[in-house]
N, C-alpha and C positions, 0 to 999 in steps of 0.2 A: 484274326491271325496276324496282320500287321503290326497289332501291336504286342505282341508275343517276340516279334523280330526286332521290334524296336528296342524293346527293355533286355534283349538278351544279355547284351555286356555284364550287367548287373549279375553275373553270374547266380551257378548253382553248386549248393556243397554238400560236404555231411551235416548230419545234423548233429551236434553238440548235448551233450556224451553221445557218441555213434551207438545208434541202435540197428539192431539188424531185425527185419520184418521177413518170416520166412514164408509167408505168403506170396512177398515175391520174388525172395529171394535175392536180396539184396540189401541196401544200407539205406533207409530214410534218410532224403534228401530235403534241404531248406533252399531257397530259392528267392532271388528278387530281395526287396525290403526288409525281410527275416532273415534273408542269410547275411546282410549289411549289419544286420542289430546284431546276431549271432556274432560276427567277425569284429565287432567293437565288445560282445561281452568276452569273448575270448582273449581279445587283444590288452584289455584293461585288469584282468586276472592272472597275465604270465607275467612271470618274472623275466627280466634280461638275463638270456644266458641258459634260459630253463629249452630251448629247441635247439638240439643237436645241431640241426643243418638248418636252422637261421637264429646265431647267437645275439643277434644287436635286436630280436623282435622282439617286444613287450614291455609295461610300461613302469613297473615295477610301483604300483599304488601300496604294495606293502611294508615301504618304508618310510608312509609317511604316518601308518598307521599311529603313532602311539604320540605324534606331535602334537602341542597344544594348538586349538585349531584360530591361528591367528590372519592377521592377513598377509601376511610373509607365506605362512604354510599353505594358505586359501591360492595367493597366487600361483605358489608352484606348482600344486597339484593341476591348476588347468593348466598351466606350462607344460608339467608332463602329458598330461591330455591329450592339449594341442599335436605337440611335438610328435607322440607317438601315430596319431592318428595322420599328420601330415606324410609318414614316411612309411606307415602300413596300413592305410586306408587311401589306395587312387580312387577309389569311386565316389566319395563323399568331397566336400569341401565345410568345414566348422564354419555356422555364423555367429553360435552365440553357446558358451559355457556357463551354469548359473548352478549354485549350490543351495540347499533349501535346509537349514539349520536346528528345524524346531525341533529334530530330536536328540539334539547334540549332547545332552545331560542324561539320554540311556546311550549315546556312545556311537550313534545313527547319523548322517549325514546322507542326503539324496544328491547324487550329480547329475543334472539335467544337462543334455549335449542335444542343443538344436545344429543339424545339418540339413546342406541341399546339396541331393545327386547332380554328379555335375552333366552329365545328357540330359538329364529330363527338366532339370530345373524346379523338382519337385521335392518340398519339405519335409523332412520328419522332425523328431524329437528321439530322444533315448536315453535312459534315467536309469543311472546307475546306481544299487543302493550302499554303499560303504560302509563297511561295519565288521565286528568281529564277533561270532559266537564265541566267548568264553566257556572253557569245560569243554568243547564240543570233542576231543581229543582224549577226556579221561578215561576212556570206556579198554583205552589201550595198557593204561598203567593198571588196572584193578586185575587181581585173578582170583581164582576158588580157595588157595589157599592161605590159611593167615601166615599173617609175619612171625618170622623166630623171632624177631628182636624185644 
């Protein structure tokens, strides 16, 4: 039980897309170490500007999507990283950002973000995979009917 009180800080959230469990009637919650990875995969998929009532959150990885992946564009992106997680991540501290390349030619890039919680002084990792489905979107432009043209 002590240490239940100990790791409490580490908060607990919704879970990511909220699902409701009507069993108990309520919202599945994440907690502890998943809701930290949860809150780093949230935080690296909003755009700045995209939360009404916190516009400066998010990291905005979407615009570096279409850059040729050099080491100018390698640094910024853990610059925006960093930066992001420095100012909406208190619970973590970055020790180490590393990028894993080998599938850069289907358009894939892995981002490896090692941190340590800063009460516990204990380590994770968190691997984020960057990438874009092409097409994933078409399903909106097609309909039943043919074209007049």
């Amino acid at each position: 039980m002590a240490d239940s009180k100990q790791d409490d800080f580490l908060g607990r959230g919704w879970s990511f897309p909220p699902t409701f469990l009507p069993d108990i009637r309520g919202v599945e919650m994440t907690e502890k170490e998943t809701d930290i990875n949860r809150s780093l995969q949230i935080l690296l998929t909003t755009r700045t500007g995209e939360r009404v009532m916190q516009p400066k959150y998010g990291c905005n990885m979407d615009e570096m999507l279409f850059e040729p992946l050099s080491t100018s564009t390698k640094t910024l992106i853990k610059d925006k990283i960093r930066t992001a997680i420095l100012y909406f991540e208190p619970r973590i501290d970055v020790t180490a950002i590393s990028m894993d390349t080998t599938n850069e030619p289907e358009g894939e890039i892995l981002i490896e973000i090692e941190y340590m919680i800063r009460g516990t002084n204990s380590r994770f990792n968190f691997v984020f995979p960057y990438y874009i489905n092409e097409g994933t979107e078409l399903s909106i432009l097609t309909t039943d009917k043919p074209n007049d043209i």
